[in-house]
MARTORRO-223283 format. One record per residue: residue in three letters; x, y, z of N, C-alpha, C in turn. Coordinates in steps of 0.2 Angstrom, whole numbers, plus 2048, in hexadecimal, padded with zeros to 3 digits. Each point is the difference from the previous one (the first is absolute). Last residue first. Layout:
% residues N
ALAXYZXYZXYZ ...
END
This chain:
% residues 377
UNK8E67C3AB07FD8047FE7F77FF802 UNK8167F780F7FC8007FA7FE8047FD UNK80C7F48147FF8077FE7FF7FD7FA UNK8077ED80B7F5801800800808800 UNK8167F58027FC7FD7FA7FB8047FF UNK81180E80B7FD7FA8027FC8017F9 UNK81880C8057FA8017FC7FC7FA804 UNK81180A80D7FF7FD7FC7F88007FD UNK8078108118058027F97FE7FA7FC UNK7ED80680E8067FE8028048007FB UNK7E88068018068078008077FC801 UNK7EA7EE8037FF8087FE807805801 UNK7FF7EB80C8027FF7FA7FD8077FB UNK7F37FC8148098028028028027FB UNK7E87FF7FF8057FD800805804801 UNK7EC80B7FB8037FD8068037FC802 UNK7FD80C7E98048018067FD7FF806 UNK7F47F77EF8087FE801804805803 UNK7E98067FD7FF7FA8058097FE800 UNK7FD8127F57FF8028068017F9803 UNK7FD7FE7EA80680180080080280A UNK7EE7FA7F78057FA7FE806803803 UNK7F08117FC7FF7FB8068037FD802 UNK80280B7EC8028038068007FC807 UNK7F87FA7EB8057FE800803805806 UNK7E98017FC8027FA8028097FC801 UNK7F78187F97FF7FF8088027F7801 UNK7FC80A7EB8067FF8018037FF806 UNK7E77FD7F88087FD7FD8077FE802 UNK7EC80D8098017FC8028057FA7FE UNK7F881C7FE8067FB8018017FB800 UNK7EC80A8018008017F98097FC800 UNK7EF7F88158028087FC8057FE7FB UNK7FC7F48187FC8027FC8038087FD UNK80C7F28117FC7FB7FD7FA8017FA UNK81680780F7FE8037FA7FB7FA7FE UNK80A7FD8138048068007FB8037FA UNK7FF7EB80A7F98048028058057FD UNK80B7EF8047FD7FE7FA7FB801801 UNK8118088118018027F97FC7FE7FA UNK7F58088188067FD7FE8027FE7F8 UNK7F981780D7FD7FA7FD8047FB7FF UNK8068178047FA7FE8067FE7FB7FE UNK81C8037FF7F88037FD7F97FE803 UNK81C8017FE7FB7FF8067FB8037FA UNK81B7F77F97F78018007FE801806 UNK81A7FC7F27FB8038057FB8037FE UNK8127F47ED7FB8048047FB802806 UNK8197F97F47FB7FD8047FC8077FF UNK8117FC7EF7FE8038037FC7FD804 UNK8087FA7EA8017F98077FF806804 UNK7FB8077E98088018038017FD805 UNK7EA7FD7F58077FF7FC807802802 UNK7EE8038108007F97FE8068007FC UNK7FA8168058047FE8048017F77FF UNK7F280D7F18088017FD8037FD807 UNK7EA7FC7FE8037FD7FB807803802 UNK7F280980F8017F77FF8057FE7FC UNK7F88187FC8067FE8068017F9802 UNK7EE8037F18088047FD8077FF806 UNK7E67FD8058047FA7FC8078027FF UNK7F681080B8017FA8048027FA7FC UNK7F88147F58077FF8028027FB804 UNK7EC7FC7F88058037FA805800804 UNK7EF80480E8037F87FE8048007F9 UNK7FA8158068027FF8078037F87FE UNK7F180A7F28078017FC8037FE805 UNK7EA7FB8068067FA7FA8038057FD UNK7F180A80D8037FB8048077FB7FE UNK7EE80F7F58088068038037F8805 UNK7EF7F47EF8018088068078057FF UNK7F27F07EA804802805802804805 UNK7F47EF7ED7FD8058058067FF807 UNK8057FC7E37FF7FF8077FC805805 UNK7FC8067E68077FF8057FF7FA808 UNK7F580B7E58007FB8078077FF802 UNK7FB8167ED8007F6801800800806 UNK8018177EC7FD7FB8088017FB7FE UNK81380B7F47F78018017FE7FD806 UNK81A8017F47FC7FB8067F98017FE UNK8158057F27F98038007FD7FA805 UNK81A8028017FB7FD7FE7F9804801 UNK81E8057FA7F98018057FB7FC7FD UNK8197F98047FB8037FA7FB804804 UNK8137FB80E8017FD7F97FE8017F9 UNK7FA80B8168078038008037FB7F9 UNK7E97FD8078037FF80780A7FF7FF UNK7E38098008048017FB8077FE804 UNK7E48037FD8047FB8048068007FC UNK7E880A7FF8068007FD8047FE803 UNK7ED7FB80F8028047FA8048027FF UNK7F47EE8158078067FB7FE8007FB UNK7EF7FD8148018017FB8068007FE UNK7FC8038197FE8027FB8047FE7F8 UNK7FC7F18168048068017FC8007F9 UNK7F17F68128067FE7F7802807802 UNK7F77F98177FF8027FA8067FE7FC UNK7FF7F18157FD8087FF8008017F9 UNK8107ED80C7FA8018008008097FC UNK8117E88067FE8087FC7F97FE7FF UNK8127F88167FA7FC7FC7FD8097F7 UNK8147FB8157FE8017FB7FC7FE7F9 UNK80580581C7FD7FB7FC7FF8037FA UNK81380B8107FA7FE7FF7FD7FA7F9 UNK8168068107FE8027F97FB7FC801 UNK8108088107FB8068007FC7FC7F8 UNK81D7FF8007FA7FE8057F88037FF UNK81A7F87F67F98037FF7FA7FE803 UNK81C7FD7FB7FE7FE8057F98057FF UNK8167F77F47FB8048007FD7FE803 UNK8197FB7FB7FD7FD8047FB805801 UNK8138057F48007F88007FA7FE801 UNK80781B7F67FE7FA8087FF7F97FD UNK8078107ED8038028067FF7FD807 UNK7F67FB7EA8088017FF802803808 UNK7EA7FD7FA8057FA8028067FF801 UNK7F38147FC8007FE8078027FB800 UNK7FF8057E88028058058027FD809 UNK7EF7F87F18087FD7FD805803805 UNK7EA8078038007FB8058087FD7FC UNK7FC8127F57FF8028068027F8805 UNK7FA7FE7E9807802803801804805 UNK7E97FC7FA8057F98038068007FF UNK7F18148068007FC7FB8057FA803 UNK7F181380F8067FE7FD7FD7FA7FC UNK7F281280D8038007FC8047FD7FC UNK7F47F98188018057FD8048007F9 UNK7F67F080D7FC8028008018097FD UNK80D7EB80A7FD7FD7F77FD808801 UNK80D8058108047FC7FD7FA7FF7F9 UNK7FA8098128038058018087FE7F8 UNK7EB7F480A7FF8057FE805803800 UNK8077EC8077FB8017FB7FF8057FE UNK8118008117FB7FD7FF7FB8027FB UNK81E7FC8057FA8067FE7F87FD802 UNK81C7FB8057FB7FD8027FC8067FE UNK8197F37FC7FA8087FB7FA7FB804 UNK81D7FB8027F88018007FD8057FE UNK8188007FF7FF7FA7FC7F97FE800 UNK80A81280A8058017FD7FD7FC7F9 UNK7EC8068108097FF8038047FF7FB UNK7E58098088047FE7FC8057FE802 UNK7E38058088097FE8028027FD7F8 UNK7EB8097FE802800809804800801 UNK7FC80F7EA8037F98047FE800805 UNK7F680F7E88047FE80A8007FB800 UNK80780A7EA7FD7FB800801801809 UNK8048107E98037FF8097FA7FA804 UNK8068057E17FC8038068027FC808 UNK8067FF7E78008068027FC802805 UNK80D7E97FD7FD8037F980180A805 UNK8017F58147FF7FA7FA7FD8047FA UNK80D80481B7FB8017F88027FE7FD UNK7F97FD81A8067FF7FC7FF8067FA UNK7FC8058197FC7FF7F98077FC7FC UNK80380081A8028057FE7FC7FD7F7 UNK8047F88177FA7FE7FD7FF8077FB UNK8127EF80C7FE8078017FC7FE7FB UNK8177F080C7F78017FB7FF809804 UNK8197EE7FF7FC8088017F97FF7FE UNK8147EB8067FD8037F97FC807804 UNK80E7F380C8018068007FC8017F9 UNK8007E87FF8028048078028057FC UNK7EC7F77F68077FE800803804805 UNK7E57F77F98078068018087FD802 UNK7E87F77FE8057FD7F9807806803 UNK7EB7FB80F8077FD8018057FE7F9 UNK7EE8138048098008048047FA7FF UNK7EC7FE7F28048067FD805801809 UNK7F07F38028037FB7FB8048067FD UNK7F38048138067FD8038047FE7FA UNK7EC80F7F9807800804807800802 UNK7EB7F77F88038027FA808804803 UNK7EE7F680F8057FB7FB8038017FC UNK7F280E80A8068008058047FA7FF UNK7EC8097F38058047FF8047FF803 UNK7ED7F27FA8057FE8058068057FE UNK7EA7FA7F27FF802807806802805 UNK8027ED7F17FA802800800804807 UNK8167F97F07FB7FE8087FA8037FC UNK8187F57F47F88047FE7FE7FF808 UNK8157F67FA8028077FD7F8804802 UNK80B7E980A7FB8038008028077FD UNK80B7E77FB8018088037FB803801 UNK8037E57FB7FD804800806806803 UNK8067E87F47FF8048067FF807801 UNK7F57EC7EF805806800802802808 UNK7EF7F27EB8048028088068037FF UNK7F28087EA8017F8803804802806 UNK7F88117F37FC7FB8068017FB803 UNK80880A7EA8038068057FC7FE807 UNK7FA7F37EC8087FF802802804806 UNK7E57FB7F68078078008067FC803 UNK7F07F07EF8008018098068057FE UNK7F87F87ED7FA7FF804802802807 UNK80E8017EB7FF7F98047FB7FD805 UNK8088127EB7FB8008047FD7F9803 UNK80C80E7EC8057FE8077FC802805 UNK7FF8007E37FD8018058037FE806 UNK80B8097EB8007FA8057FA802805 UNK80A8077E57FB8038058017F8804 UNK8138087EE7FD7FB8047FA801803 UNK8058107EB8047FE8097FD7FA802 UNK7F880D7EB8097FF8008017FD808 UNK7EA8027F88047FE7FD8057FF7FF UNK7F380A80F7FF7FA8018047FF7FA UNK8038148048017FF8057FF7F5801 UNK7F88117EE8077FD8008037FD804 UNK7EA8088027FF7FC7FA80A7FC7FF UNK7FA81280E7FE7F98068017FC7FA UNK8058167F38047FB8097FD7FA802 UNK7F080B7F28097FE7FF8037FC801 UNK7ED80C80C7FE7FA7FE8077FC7FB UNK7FB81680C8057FB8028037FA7FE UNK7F18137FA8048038008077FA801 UNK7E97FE8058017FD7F98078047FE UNK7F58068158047FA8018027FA7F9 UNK7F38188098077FD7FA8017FB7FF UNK7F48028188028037FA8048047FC UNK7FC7E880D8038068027FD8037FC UNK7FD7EA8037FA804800802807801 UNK8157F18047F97FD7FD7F9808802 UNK81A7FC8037FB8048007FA8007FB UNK80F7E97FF80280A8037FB8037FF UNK7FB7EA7FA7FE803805804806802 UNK8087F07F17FB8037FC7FB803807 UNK8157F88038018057FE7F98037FE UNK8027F28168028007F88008057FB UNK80380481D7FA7FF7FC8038007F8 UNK80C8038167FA7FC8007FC8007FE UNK81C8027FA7F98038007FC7FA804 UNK81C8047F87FA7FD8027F9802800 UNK8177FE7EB7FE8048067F97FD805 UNK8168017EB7FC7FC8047FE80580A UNK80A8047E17FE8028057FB7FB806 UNK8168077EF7FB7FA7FF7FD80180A UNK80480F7E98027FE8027FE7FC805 UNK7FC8097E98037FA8038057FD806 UNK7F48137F68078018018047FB801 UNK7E88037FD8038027F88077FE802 UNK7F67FE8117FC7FA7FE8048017FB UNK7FF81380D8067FB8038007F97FC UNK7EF8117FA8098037FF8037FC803 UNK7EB7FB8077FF8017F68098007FE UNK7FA8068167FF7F88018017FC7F8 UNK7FB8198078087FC8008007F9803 UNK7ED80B7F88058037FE8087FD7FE UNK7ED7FC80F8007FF7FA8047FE7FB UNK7FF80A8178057FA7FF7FD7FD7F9 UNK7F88168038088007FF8027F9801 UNK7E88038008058017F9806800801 UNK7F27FA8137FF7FD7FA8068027FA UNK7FF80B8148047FC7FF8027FB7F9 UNK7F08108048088047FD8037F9803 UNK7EA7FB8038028047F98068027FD UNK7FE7ED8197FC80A7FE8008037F7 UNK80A7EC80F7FA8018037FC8067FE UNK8137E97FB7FD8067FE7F9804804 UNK8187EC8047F88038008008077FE UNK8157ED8057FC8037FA7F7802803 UNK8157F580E7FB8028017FD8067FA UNK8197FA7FF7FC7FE8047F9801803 UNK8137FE7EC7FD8058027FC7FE804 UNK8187FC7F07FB7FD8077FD804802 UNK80F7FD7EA7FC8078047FD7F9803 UNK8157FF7EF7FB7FC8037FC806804 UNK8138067F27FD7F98007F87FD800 UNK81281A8057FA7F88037FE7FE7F9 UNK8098167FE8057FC8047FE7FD804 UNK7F98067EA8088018018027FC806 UNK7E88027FF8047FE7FE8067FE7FF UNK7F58148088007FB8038027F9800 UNK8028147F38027FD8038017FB805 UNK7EF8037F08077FE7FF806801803 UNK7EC8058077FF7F97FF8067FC7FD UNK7FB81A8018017FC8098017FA7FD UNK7FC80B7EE8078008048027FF804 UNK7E77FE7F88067FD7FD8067FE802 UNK7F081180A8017F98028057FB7FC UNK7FC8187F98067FD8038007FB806 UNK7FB80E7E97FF7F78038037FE806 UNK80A8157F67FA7FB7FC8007FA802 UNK8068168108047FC7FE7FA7FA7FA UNK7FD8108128028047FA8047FA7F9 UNK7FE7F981B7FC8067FC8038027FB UNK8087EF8118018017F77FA8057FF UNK8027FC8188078027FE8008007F8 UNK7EC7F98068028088058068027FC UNK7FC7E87FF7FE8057FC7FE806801 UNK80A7F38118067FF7F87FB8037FC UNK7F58008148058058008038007FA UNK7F17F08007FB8058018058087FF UNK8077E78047FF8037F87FE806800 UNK8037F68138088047FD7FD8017FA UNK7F07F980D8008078038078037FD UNK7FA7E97FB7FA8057FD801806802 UNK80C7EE8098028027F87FC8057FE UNK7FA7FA8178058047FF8038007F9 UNK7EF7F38057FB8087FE808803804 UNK8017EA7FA7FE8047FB800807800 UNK8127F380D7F98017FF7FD8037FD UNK8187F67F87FD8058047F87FD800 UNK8197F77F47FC7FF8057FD805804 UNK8117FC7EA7FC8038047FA7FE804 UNK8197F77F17F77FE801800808805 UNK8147F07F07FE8078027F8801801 UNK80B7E87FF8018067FB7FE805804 UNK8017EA80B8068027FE7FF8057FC UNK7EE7F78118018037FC8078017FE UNK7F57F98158047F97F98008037FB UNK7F48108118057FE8048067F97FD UNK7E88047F58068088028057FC802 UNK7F07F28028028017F8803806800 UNK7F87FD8148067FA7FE8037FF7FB UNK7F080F8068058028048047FA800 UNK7EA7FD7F68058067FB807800803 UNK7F37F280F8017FD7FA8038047FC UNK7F680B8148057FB8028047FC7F8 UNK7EC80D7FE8098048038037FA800 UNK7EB7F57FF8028047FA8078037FF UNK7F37F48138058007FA8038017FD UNK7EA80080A8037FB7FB8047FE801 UNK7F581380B8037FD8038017F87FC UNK7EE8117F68048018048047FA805 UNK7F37FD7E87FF803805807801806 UNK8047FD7E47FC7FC8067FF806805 UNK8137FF7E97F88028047FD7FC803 UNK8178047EF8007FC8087F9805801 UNK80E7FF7EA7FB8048037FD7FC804 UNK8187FE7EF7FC7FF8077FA804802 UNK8107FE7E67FF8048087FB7FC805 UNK80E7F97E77FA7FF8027FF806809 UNK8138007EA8017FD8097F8802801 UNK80F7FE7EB7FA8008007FD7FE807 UNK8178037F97FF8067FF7F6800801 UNK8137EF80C7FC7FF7FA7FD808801 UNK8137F880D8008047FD7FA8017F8 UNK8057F28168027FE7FC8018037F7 UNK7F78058178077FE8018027FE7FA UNK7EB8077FF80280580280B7FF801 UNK7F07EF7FD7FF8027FB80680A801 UNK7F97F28158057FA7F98008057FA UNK7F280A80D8098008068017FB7F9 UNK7EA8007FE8048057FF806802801 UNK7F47ED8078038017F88028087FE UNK7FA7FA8168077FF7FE8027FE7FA UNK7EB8068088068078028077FD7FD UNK7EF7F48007FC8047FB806805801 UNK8007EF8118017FE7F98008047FA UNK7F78078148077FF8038047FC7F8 UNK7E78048028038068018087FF7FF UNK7F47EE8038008027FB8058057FE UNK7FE7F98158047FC7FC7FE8027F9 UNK7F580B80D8058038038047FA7FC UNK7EB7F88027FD8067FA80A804802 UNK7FA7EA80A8037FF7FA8018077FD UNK8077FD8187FC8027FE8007FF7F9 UNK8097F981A8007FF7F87FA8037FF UNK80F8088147FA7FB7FE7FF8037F7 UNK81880380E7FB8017FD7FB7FC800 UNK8137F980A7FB8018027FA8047FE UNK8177FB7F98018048057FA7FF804 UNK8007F77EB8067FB804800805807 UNK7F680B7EF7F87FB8028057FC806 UNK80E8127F77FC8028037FB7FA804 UNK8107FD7EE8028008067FC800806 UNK7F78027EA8017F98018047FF808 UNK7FE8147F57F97FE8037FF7F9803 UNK81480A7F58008048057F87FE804 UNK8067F77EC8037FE805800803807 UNK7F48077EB7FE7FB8048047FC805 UNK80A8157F87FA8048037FB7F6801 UNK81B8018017FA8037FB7FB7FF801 UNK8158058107FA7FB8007FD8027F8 UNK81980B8067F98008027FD7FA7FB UNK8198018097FC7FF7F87F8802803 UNK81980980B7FA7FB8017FC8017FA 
END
C-alpha cells in the first residue's frame, strides 16, 4: 500500500471531518516540501520546526511526515533521544569527540530524524542539545521536529544561555520555522467522553481498575521497582499499577524510571493527589554546576522560587508525558478538580501542556489503537 504524503494525508483528514485550520495547512505544506525534496534526492533538504501551543497538531502532522518517508528516518520523543544519547555517550568515553561519532552514526543510519516535543529546561541540557543540534546541522542531516515554543525562545532567560545562541542562529537559517497556531486546542473538540479524572472518589478509581481486569487476572499490592527503588502499591496485576502520589511523584525517581513503568503496565491508576499549587521557599542557589559535558563556572544567580512541591510536579509532569506519548490511560482521584490542579507557581508553562493533555484523556478516543486527528502535540 502507497502511504499518503504528508499534504495529502491532511487533505484526506479535512474530507474525514477534520476542521480546517490555515496555521496546520501551513505546517502540512511546509512538511511536504520537504517529503518532495527528500523524494527527490536534492542534497539541500530544508528541515521542519513545527511550534505552537498545545493541541495544534503538531504530532499528529510529523507522524504523517514519518509514516510517507521512503528514505531511512528515525522517529523518537525528544527527551527519549536525549536519554539514548546520554547512554551512546557513556558508551564512547575515551573516545575524541565523541558527540561527533554519535552524529555520525547516527547518520549512517537515518536521513531524516523526527523529534517530538524539543525543550530545554536546564544548563546541561543547554549545552549538550547545543552541541548536538550543531553536529546534526554539520552532518546535514535533515532534521524535523515539534515544540511549543520558536527557536529564539528555547530557554530563554536560562543561564549561559549565549552558550546556545549558534544554534537557535542555525536553527532559523537552515529549517523551515512554522508557526502552528490556529487559535483553538484540537484535543477539546467533542468527543465521547471517558471519565479517567474524579474529585475525591477513591471508589471510582476502583471500580475503573476491576472493571479493566481480565478473567482469572490476579492483583496483590506487592512494591513495584522502578530504577533502584521499591515503589508501594495499592493494587497491581500483570498489566495495572495503582500507586498514590506520594508514594509515586514524591520519591526519588527520574524519568526513565517512569520510561521504565510504561514498559511494563498498560493502565496507571493514582490516587490521594493533591492540589498542586508551588508554594514556600526558594530552593538554595546553584553553584558550580557541572553536568558530565563541560563544566560551567555557574556563581550566584536567580533561580525560580521553588518548593519541595514542584519536584513532586516535575515528576507528575514526567509521568503525564511518558504515559500520553505511549497512549497509556491515566487514572485520577485528586482533591481538586482538574483546572485547579496547578494554578500557581514556578511550573506553569509546562503544567499547561499537561493539562491539555489530562483534559484529552477523557475521551474515549484517547489509548485506542487508531491514531485520531486531534492527538497532537
Amino acid at each position: 500500500m502507497t502511504m499518503l504524503s504528508p499534504y495529502a494525508a491532511y487533505q484526506q483528514a479535512l474530507a474525514a471531518g477534520f476542521k480546517e485550520d490555515p496555521a496546520q495547512q501551513r505546517a502540512a505544506l511546509s512538511l511536504q516540501r520537504c517529503h518532495e525534496q527528500l523524494q527527490s534526492g536534492d542534497p539541500d533538504v530544508q528541515g521542519v520546526y513545527l511550534w505552537g501551543p498545545v493541541g495544534r497538531g503538531k504530532t499528529w502532522l510529523m507522524d504523517r511526515f514519518h509514516q510517507a518517508l521512503a528514505v531511512p528516518a528515525r522517529r523518537q520523543h525528544f527527551h527519549h533521544f536525549i536519554r539514548w544519547v546520554h547512554r551512546r555517550l557513556f558508551q564512547l568515553t575515551g573516545q575524541e569527540n565523541p558527540l561527533r561519532l554519535l552524529v555520525q552514526e547516527l547518520a549512517a543510519e537515518a536521513r531524516v530524524l523526527c523529534l517530538d516535543e524539543l525543550f530545554i529546561s536546564d544548563i546541561g541540557d543547554a549545552i549538550l542539545v547545543g552541541g548536538l543540534l550543531r553536529e546534526l546541522l554539520a552532518q546535514r542531516l535533515v532534521l524535523v521536529t515539534t515544540s511549543n515554543q520558536p527557536p529564539d525562545e528555547l530557554y530563554a532567560d536560562g543561564f549561559n544561555r549565549e552558550r546556545l545562541l549558534p544554534v537557535i542562529t542555525a536553527l532559523n537559517q537552515q529549517m523551515q520555522v512554522v508557526s502552528v497556531d490556529g487559535g483553538q486546542d484540537h484535543r477539546l473538540h467533542p468527543g465521547q467522553s471517558h471519565q479517567r479524572y474524579w474529585v475525591n472518589q477513591p471508589q471510582a478509581l476502583e471500580a475503573a481498575f476491576t472493571e479493566l481486569l481480565i478473567s482469572g487476572e490476579q492483583t496483590h499490592s506487592q512494591p513495584v521497582l522502578l530504577g533502584h527503588w521499591y515503589i508501594k502499591v495499592v493494587r497491581r496485576s500483570e498489566r495495572l499499577l495503582w500507586c498514590r502520589y506520594n508514594d509515586l511523584c514524591e520519591q526519588p525517581l527520574a524519568a526513565q524510571d517512569f520510561i521504565e513503568m510504561c514498559d511494563c503496565f498498560s493502565h496507571i491508576f493514582l490516587s490521594d493527589v493533591p492540589q498542586l499549587t508551588g508554594a514556600g521557599q526558594q530552593t538554595a542557589i546553584a553553584r558550580g554546576t557541572e553536568d558530565g559535558v563541560t563544566q560551567v563556572a555557574a556563581g550566584d544567580r536567580q533561580l525560580p522560587a521553588l518548593s519541595r512541591q514542584d519536584d513532586g510536579v516535575r515528576r507528575f509532569i514526567a509521568l503525564l508525558d511518558e504515559c500520553y506519548d505511549r497512549s497509556i490511560p491515566l487514572y485520577l482521584s485528586a482533591a481538586v478538580p482538574l483546572n485547579q490542579l496547578y494554578n500557581r507557581g514556578a511550573l506553569g508553562f509546562p503544567f499547561r501542556r499537561a493539562l491539555s493533555r489530562l483534559q484529552e484523556m477523557q475521551f474515549r478516543r484517547f489509548g485506542q489503537s487508531a491514531v485520531s486527528f486531534e492527538s497532537s502535540s
